[in-house]
N, C-alpha and C positions, 0 to 999 in steps of 0.2 A: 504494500500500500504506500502509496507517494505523500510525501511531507507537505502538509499545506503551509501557505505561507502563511495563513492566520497566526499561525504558531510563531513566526518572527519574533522577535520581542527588541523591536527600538526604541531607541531613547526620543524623549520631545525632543530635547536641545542638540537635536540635528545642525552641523554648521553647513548645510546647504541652503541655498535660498531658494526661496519658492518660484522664482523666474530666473532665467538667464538671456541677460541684455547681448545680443550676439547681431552681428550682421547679417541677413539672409539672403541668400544667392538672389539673381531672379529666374521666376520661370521663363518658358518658349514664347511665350504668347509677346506681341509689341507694346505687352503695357507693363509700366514699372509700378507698382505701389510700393508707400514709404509708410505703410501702417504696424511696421515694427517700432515706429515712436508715436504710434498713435497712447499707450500708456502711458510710455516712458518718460519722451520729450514733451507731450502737447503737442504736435510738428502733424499738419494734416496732408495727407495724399494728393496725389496728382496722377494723371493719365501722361501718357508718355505723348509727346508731337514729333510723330517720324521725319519732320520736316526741318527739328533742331538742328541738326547735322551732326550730334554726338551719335556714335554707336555705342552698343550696348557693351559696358564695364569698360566704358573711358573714364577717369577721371582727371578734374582738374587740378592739377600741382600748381598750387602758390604758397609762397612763403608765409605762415600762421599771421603774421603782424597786416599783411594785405589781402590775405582769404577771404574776408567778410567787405571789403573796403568797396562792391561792384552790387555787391548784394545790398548794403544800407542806404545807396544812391537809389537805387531803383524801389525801395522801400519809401524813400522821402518822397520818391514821386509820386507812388499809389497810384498809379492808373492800372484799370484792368490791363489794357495789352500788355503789360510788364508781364502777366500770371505767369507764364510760360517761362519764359527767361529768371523771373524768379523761382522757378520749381526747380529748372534745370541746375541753376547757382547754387541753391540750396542744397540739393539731392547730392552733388558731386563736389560740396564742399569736406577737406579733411575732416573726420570726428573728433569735436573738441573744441572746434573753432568757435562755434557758437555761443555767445556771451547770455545771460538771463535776458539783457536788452535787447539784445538780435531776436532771439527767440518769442519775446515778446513783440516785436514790432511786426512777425512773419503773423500770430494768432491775429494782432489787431490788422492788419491788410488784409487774409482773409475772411473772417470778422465784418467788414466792410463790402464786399465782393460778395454774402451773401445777402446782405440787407439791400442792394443795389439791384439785387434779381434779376442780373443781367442772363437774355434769353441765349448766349452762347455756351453751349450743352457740357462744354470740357469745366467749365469757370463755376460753372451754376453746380456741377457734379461735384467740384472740389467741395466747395462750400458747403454743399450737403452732408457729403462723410465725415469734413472735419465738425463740423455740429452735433453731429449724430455721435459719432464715435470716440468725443469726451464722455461721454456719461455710459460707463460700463452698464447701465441696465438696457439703456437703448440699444445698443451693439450685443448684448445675448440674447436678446428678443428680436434681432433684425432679420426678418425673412431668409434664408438660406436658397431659395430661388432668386432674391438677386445680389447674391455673391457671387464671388469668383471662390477657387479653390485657394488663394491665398487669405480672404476674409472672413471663410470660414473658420481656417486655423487660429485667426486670433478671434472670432465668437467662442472657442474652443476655451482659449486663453482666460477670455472674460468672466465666463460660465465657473471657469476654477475658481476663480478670484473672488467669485459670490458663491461658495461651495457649492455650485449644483451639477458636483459631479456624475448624477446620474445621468441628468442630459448633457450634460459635455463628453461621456462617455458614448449615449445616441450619436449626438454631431459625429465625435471622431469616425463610428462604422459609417455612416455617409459619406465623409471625407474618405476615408479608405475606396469604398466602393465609386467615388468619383476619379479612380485614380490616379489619386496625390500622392506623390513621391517627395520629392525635393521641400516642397511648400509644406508640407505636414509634420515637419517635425517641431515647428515650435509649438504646435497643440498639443502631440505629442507628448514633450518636453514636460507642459506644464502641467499637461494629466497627469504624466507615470511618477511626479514631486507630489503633487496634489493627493493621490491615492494612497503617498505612500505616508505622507503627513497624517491623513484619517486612517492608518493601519488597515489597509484595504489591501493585502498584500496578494490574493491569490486575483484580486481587478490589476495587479501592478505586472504580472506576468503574465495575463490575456494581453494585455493592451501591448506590452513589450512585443511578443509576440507576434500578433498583428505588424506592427509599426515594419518587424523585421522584415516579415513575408511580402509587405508592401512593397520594401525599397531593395529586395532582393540582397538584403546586409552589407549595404556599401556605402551605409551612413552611420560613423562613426556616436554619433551624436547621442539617437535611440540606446543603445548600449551602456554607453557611460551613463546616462538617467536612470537607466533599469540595475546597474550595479548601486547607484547612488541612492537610487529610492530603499535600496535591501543594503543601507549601510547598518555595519554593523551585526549580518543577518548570513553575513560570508558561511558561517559553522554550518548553519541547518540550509544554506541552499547548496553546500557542496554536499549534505548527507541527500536531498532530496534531488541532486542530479545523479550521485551515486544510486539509488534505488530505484530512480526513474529509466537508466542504463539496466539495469538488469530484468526491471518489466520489461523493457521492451526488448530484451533480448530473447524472452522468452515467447514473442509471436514470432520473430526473423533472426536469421542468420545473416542478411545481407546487408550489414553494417546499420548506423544509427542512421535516423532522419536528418535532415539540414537541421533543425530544430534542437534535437540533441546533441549533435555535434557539436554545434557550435557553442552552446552553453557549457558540455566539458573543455571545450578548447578554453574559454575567458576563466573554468574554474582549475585549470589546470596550469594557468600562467599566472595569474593569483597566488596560488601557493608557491607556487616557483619564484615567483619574486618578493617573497616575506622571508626566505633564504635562510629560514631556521628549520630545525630537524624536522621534529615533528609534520609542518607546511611542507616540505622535500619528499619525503617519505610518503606522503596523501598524496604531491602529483605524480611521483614515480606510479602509485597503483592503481589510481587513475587514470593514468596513460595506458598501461596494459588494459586496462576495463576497457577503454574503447579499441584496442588493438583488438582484443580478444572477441568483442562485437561484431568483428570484420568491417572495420572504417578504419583508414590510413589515415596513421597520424604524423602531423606535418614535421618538417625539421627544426621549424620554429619552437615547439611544445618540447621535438626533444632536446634541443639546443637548451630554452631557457630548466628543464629539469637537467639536465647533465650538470649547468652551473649553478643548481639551489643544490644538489646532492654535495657537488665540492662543496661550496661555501659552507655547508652542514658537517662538514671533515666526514665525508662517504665518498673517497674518490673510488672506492674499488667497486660501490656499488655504483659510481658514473660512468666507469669502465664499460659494466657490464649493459646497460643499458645503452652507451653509445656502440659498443657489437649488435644489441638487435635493431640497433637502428640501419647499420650495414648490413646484416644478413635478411633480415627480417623482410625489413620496409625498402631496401634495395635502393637508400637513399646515398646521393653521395655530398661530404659536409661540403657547408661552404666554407667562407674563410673565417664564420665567425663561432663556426660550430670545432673547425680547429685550433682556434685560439684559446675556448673551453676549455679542449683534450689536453692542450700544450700544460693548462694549470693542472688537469687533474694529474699528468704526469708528472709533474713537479712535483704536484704533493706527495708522490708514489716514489720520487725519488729514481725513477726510471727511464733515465738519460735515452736507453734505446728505443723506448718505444716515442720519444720527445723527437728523438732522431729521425726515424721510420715516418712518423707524420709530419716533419719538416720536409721530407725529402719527397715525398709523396704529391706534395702542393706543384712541385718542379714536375713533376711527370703527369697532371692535371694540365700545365703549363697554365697554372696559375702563378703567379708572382708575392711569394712572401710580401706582407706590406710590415710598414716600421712594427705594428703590435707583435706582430708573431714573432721578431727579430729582438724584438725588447724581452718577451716572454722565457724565451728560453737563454738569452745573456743573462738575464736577473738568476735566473735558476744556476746558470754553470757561478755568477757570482756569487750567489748564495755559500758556493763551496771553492772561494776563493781561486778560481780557474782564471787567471789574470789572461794567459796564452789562449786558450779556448774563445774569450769571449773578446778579445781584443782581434781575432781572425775573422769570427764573425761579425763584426762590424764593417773590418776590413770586406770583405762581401757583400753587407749592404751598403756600402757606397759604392764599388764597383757596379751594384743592381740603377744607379742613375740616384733613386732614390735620396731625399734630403732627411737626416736626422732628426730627432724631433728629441723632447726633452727627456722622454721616458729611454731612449736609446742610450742617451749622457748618464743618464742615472745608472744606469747597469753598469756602465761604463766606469764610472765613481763609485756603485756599492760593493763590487770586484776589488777594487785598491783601499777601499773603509773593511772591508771583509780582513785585509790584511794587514788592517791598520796603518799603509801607508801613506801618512798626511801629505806630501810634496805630490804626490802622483794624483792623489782627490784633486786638490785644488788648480793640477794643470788643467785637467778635464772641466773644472769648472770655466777654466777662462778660456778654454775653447770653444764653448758651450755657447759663451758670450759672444767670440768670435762671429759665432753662428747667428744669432741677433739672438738669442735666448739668455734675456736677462730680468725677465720678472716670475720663472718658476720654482715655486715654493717648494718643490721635490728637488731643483739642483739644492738649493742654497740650503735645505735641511740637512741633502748629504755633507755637505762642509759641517755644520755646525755638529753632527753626529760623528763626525770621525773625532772632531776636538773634544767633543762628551765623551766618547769610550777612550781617548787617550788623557782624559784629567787635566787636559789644558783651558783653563778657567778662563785666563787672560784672552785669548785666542776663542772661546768660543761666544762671549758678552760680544765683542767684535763681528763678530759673525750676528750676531743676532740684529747689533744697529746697523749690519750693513742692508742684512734685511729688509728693516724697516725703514731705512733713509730708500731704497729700491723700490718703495712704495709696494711691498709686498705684505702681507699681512703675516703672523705668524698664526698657524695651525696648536693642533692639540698635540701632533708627531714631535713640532717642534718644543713644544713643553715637557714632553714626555723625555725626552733629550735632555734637555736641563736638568730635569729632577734627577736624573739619572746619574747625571754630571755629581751635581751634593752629592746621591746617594756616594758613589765611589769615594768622594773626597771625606766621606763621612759629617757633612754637616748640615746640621736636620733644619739651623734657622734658616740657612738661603732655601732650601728644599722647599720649606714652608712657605719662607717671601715667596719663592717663583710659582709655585703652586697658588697661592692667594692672589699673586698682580695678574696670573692667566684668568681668574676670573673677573674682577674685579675690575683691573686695568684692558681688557682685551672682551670680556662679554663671553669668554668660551665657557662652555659645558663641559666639564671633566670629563671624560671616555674612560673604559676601564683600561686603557694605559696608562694613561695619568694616576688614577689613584691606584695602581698598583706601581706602579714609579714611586708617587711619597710615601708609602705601605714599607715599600723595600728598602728607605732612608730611615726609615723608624726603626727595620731591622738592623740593617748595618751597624748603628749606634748602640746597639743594643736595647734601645727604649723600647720592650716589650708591653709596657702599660700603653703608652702611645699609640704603640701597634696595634695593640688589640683593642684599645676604643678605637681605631679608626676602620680597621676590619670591620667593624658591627656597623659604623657609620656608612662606609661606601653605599649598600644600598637603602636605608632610610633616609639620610642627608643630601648622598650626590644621585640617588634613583639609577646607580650602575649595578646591574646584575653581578655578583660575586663569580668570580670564574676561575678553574682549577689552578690557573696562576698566581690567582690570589692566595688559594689553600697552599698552595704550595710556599711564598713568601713568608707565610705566617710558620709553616712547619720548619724551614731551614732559618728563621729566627730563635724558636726553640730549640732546634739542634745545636747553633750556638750558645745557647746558654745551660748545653745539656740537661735538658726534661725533656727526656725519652716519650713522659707519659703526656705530656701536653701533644707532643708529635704525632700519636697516637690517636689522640681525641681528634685532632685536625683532621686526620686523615678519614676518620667515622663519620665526621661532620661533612665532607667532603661527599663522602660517598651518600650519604641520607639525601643531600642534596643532587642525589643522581646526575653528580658528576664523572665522568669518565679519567681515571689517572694517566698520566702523561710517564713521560720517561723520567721528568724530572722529579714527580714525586716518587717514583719507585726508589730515586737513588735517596730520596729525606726518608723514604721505610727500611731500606739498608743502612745505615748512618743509623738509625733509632735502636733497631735490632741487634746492632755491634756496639753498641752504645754497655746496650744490660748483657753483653756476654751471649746473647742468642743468636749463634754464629750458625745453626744450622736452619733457624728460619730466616736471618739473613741471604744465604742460598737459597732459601726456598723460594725467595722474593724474586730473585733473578731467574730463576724455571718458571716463575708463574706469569710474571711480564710478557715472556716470550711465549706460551701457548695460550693465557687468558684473553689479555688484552692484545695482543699481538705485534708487540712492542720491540723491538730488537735490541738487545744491550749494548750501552756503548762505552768508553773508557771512564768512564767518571763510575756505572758501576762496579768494573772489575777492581780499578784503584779505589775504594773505598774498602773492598773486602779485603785487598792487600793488605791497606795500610793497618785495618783492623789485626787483621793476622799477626803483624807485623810488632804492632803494637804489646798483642798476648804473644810474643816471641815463640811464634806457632810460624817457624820458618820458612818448615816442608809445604804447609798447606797455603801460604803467601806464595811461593815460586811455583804451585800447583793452578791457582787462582791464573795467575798471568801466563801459562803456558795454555791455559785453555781462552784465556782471552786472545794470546796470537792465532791459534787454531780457529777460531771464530773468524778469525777475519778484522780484528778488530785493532785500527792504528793506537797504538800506544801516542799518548801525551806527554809534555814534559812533566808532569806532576808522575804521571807513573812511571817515566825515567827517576825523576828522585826517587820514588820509594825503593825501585829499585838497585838502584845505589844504595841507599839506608838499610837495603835487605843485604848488599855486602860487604857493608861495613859496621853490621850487627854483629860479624866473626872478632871484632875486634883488634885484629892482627894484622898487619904490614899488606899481609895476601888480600884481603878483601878490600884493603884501601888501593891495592893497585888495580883489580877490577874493577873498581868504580872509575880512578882515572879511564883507564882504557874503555869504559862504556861512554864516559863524557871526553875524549878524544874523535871518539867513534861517530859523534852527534855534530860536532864541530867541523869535520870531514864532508857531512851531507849535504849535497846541492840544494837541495830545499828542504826547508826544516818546518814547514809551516805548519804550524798550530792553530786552529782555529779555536781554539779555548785559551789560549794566553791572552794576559789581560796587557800584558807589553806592547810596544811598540818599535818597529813593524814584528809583527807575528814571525818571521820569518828569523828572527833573531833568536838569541839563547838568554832565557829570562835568569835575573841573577839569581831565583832560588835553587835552578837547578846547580850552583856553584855550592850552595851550602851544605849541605853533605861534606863532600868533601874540604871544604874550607873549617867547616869544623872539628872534623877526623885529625886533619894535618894541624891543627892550632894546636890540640888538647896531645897527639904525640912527639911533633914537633917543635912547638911552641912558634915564637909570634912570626919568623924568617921565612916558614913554610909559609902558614896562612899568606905571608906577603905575596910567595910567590903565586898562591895561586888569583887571589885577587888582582895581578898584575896581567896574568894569563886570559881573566874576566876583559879588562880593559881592551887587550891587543885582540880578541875573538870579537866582542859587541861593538869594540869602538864607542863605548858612550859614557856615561855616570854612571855607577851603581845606585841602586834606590838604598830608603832608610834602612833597611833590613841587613842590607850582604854591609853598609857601614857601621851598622852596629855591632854588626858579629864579629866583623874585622876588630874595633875596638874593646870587644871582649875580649881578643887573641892578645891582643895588646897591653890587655890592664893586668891578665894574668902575668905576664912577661914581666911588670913593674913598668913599660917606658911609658911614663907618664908625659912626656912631651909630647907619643904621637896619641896620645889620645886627646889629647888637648889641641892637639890640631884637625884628629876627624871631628871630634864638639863642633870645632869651629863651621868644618863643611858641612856637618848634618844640620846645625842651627840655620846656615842658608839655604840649603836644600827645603827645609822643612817651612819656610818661610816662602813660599809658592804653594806649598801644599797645605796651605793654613788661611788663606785669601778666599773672601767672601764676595758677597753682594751688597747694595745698597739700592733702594726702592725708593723712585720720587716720581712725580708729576708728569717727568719725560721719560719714564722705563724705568730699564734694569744698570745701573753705573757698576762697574766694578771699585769695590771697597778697597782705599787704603792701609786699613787695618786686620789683622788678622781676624778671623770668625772667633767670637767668642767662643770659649772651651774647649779648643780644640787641643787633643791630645794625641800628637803626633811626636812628641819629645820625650812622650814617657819614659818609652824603654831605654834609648839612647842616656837621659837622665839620670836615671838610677845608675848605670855605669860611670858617668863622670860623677855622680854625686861621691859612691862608694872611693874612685879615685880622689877626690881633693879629702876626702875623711880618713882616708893614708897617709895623707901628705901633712894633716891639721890644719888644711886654709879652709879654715872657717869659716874669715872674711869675706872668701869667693864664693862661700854658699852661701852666705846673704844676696850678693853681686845678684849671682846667676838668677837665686830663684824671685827675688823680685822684681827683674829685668824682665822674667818669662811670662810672671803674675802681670805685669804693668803692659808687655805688648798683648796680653788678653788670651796666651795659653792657660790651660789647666792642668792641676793636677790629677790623675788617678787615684785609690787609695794606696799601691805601693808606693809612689813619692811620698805622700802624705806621710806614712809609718817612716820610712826610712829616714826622713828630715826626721819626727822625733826622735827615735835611736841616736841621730847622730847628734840634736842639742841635747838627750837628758844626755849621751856619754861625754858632752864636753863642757857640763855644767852651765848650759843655760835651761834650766828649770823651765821659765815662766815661758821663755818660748814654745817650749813641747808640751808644756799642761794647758797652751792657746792653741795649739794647732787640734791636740784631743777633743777641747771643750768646745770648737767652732765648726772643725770638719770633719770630723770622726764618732761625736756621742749624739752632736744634734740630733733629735727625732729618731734614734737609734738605739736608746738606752736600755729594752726591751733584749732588744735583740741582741745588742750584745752581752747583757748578762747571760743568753744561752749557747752563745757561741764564742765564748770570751780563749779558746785555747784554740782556733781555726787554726788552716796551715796557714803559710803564709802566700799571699797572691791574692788578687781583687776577689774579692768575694761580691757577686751583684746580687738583688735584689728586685723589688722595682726599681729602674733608674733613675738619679737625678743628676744635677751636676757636680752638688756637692756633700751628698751624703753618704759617705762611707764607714768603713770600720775597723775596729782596732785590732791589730795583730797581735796575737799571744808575741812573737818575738821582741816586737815595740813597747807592749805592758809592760815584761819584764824588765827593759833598759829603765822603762817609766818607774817601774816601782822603787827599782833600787838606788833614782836619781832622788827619790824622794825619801827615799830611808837615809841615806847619804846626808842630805839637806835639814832634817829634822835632828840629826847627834847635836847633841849639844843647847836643842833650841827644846826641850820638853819634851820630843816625841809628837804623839798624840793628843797631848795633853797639853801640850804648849803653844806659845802666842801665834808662831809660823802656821800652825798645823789649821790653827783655825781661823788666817787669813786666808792659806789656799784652799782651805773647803769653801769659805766663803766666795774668793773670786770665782772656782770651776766647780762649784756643787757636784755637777752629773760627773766630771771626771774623777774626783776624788773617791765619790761613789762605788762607781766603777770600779776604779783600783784596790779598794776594800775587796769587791764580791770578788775580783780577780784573784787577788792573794788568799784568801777562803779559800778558795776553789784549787787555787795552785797546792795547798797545803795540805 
């Protein structure tokens, strides 16, 4: 039984309006009427005088300021013989020209012209319609014997407007049986609104119906009304074409009616273009419903379901549906049904058959055009194929063909893929060359290579070149930015640029955007942050949550190791009938190694690959390594990675380190010289590229992979090895080392005792790090880059505690004043290990009141709880929720504390004496403190 459309259920506040003000052609016949502003304008009709010398659909082109200027002359003069020549002026004046007073001057000349009762039939005619046909009762009551088939349409129009759509539904079968084609659709028009406003929904598909059968479907118009009037009503009229297809399939086998055809064809490109699952999946089976009808369905229907199944991430079920479109329907694509394929093989990752159907257009002797030349350059870019996709360009300009902007882009995300920024930006000023210099896809790719290379200076630049190019910035380009903080770890600019994109610019966050400041929350560690802003994304920004988001939030707890939070995400995740990626499988491997469950950790990597059908890639084999590696489970690490080569799967530079670390876990001379010889071995290779190094160009050897061995040779050779090999670092990369391989160096160093060069890497790492500490500042005109460092940033830590521990060798004490109020005053911060290690060092050099103010201000505040139950931690930051400056006290720093304080109390009473109870007085909480600590210690 078929779904009536009573059953519809629309809403009043419909945003269609109940007429639409539209031009209408004219018919065959030699008379023109202008009674499509008989409502609108006031503006009354005219008979046409074949004698004008116009033909039909000339019009008069004059400039807006002199359009009316021929017409208000012949107005002033009001004589009838004007009538004509004023209809003509009028009729073929541009729309818009006409002022309230023009308009007015045309009714009052009319107006006149009928009170004059002149006996000449075309003048007297005028003046009757326009009389008649202001007052919509007169014109729905006006005889239909002496209309034309144009007058009637708008008796039609009238009739709605005074709701009597029973008889405006009579007229339109008249109108039809008078057959109107062309002229009938503004009745039409205003019926199938009309019906659908009085929820008359099963009159709203008769009359569609009709309308269609009338004009033989070659009037776009009927259509769009008929979807329009059933807005909102999509659900039940795609079940009630669905069931209406299968009634009728049960009197014929010989395909559907026009009738039903063509209503799956409009319900099957509907779905196709809402490009979400579920809608992809309804036209994929729909399209078979009518295949299987026996009515051939066109390439259009499979064209636009092929690209709702991609978009829906179902390439393999677009596959299979563009084969029966070849076998079946024996259809051959066109060029835009292969542009489809070219995505859905990307997504497939399946270069040959990307191939086969490139190559394939050439033996059509069709001619690649720029899209399909761009489509599969982006794809070989995608996997950094510089050679590939720089040949095929070379090709299409050999093809005659002119580049266009998406060609450059590929061009540029191929050398961004590689992170090489000199090669981006040649392409961009070729681009230029090319006159291509307002698109917002070249100039993102520049600002993007500078975001994933942490060049801050260099990408604000980029953005005001932007904007001075009179280009707008996008959501892509913010999503960039954020991205940019996230790396550099600073959550206030993340937030400015996040805030001025709305704010400053009017955009609507996308879920890349807030999964952009999501992942700066992470970075930071501010897990509270994160996780109110996670709940936020879809109540505050109305961005659907999406697996990347579950995923952001899970490798933010896996930094701050809660397994069991990672967990939850990932249930959460799935309740929301989300599909997991590759990337969450490797935060379920990382959780599971976490608590020692190393055989459901493999179980994780078996079930990716036959559940989800997910292929593992080096991020999960190195994560079980390192696990392994870690529980000094050697055999089952060097087992791990030999099944990862067997797979097929390129080892990273992160899985060369561990590897290295797995042969210099022997401890002895031999394993440190296999590691050399495997980092020899890496250095040798013509191309080294990494598409997971976070370095710059990819193609280089990132300093971590020196650490291994740079720390093997410090700790048995002491500080002349490490030299060497950091000098070997320099002559391979050619660059700076980052804060990390100068810090370790400096570790080799402080061991050794030469306290000069570690006083001279300070020196380099405090410049170094003073780029990497550079913020933003938000005004009126955008985004300026900040002179000052970003507040709190903590890029000096580690490096700090080593020079600190050095001058506390030496006793320059005075330089630890120097240093750390120099770092506090340009706006770095401390972490809780500096924090502790400045006490330790003033309670052991008897400044008391220093280290009972560093306790009482940035280590008890709002802590005091807490650390009464955690007063014997190890020692190293212990986080919590984060802030900037609440941290806590190390059992190792308590202890210097107490005995700085036992020390200072001989002689002064103890406990009991005048000291004892000015410093309880000044630090309450730390005094406290130090009490439950020595209890507890005792």
């Amino acid at each position: 039984m078929a779904v009536s459309y009573d059953a519809l259920n629309n809403s009043e506040d419909s945003f269609i309006v109940d007429e639409v003000d539209y031009a209408i052609p004219h018919d065959d016949t030699p008379r023109w009427d202008a009674l499509a502003y008989l409502i609108h304008l006031d503006v009354p009709s005219s008979p046409i005088n074949s004698q004008f010398g116009l033909g039909t659909g000339d019009r008069i082109m004059l400039p807006r300021e002199q359009a009316t200027i021929p017409l208000i002359s012949l107005l002033k003069d009001g004589k009838p013989e004007h009538n004509v020549d004023i209809w003509y002026m009028y009729r073929y004046l541009p729309r818009g020209s006409l002022d309230a007073n023009v308009r007015g001057s045309l009714l009052e000349y009319y107006d006149n012209l009928a009170d004059v009762g002149t006996q000449e039939e075309d003048i007297f005619e005028m003046g009757h319609r326009r009389f008649a046909f202001r007052n919509l009762h007169v014109l729905a009551d006006f005889p239909e014997s002496d209309l034309t088939v144009t007058d009637i349409s708008y008796k039609i129009r009238a009739l709605c407007r005074l709701d009597r759509l029973e008889e405006a539904c009579a007229v339109f079968d008249r109108l039809v049986s008078m057959g109107g084609k062309w002229w009938m659709h503004g009745g039409a028009e205003s019926l199938l609104l009309s019906l659908k406003k009085s929820r008359q929904f099963s009159m709203v598909a008769q009359i569609w119906r009709k309308a269609y059968d009338a004009s033989l479907g070659s009037w776009p118009v009927q259509r769009n009304a008929f979807y329009s009037a059933l807005f909102n009503g999509w659900q039940r009229l795609s079940e009630w074409a669905i069931e209406n297809i299968n009634d009728f399939m049960t009197t014929t086998t010989n395909g559907l009616d026009r009738w039903h055809r063509h209503v799956a064809r409009e319900v099957i490109l509907y779905h196709a273009n809402l490009a979400d699952k579920p809608a992809a999946l309804f036209a994929n089976d729909l399209l078979k419903l009518v295949r299987k009808a026996g009515s051939v369905v066109g390439v259009l229907e499979y064209t636009a379901t092929i690209s709702a199944l991609s978009k829906a991430n179902l390439p393999r079920l677009a596959v299979s549906l563009y084969n029966d479109m070849l076998a079946i329907e024996k259809h051959k694509p066109n060029q835009v049904t292969v542009n489809v394929m070219l995505r859905v093989y990307d997504q497939l990752h399946d270069f040959r058959s990307m191939q086969q159907l490139f190559d394939d257009l050439a033996d059509q002797h069709i001619q690649p055009g720029a899209r399909s030349y761009s489509i599969i350059m982006m794809s070989l870019a995608r996997h950094g194929l510089v050679e590939l996709v720089e040949a095929l360009y070379n090709q299409f300009k050999e093809s005659g063909q002119q580049p266009n902007e998406y060609i450059f882009a590929a061009l540029m995300f191929a050398r961004t893929m590689r992170l090489e920024v000199d090669q981006v930006k040649k392409w961009s000023d070729i681009a230029q060359r090319h006159g291509i210099k307002d698109s917002i896809v070249l100039h993102h790719m520049v600002l993007n290579v500078y975001s994933q290379t942490g060049d801050l200076a260099m990408a604000v630049k980029s953005l005001k070149t932007m904007i001075a190019a009179g280009v707008v910035p996008n959501n892509h380009v913010f999503s960039s930015m954020v991205a940019l903080f996230a790396r550099r770890k600073d959550i206030d600019g993340a937030v400015m640029c996040f805030e001025w994109m709305q704010q400053g610019l009017r955009l609507k966050p996308d879920a890349t955007d807030v999964g952009a400041l999501l992942n700066a929350y992470v970075e930071v560690g501010d897990m509270k942050g994160a996780d109110d802003f996670f709940r936020a994304i879809s109540e505050s920004y109305g961005v659907k949550r999406t697996v990347a988001h579950h995923n952001i939030m899970m490798k933010g707890w896996m930094i701050q190791k809660n397994s069991g939070k990672v967990l939850a995400t990932y249930d959460a995740m799935r309740d929301a009938e989300l599909r997991p990626d590759a990337e969450t499988y490797n935060m379920l491997i990382q959780a599971h190694c976490a608590m020692n469950e190393m055989g459901v950790a493999e179980d994780c990597l078996r079930r990716m690959r036959a559940s989800d059908r997910i292929k593992p890639n080096a991020y999960h084999y190195t994560t079980l390594m390192a696990a392994y590696l870690r529980r000094q489970d050697t055999e089952s690490c060097s087992e791990v990675f030999e099944q990862m080569l067997d797979d097929g799967v390129q080892p990273t530079f992160v899985t060369y380190t561990v590897v290295m670390q797995l042969y210099l876990s022997r401890g002895d001379p031999i394993g440190l010289q296999r590691a050399n010889d495997l980092l020899e071995e890496i250095f040798a290779r013509r191309d080294r590229l990494d598409l997971t190094s976070k370095y710059a160009p990819r193609t280089s050897v990132p300093p971590f992979l020196f650490m291994p061995v740079l720390k093997k040779n410090s700790a048995l050779y002491g500080s002349t090895a490490a030299r060497e090999v950091f000098d070997r670092f320099i002559d391979v990369v050619g660059a700076l080392p980052d804060l990390q391989m100068l810090t370790t160096l400096m570790v080799s160093y402080h061991r050794g005792n030469s306290y000069e060069m570690v006083e001279r890497l300070w020196k380099l790492i405090r410049a170094r790090a003073y780029e990497l500490s550079r913020t933003i500042k938000v005004s009126s005109e955008g985004i300026e880059l900040d002179t000052a460092p970003m507040p709190n940033s903590r890029h000096l830590c580690e490096p700090l505690l080593i020079y600190l521990q050095s001058l506390r060798e030496q006793r320059a004490y005075d330089k630890v004043d120097e240093v750390c109020a120099g770092l506090l005053q340009d706006g770095y911060a401390f972490d809780a290990a500096v924090w502790n290690s400045l006490v330790t060092l003033y309670a052991e050099s008897e400044r008391l009141h220093l280290a009972l103010r560093i306790v009482e201000e940035k280590l008890i505040v709002g802590n005091a709880a807490y650390n009464e139950n955690h007063a014997d931690m190890e020692t190293g930051m212990i986080s919590a929720d984060y802030t900037h400056v609440e941290y806590y006290v190390y059992s190792k720093a308590g202890q210097s504390l107490q005995e700085a304080v036992t020390r200072n109390l001989r002689g002064h009473g103890g406990k009991g004496g005048a000291m004892y109870d000015e410093l309880f007085k000044k630090y309450p909480r730390t005094m406290s403190w130090l009490e439950r600590f020595g209890s507890r210690r005792d």
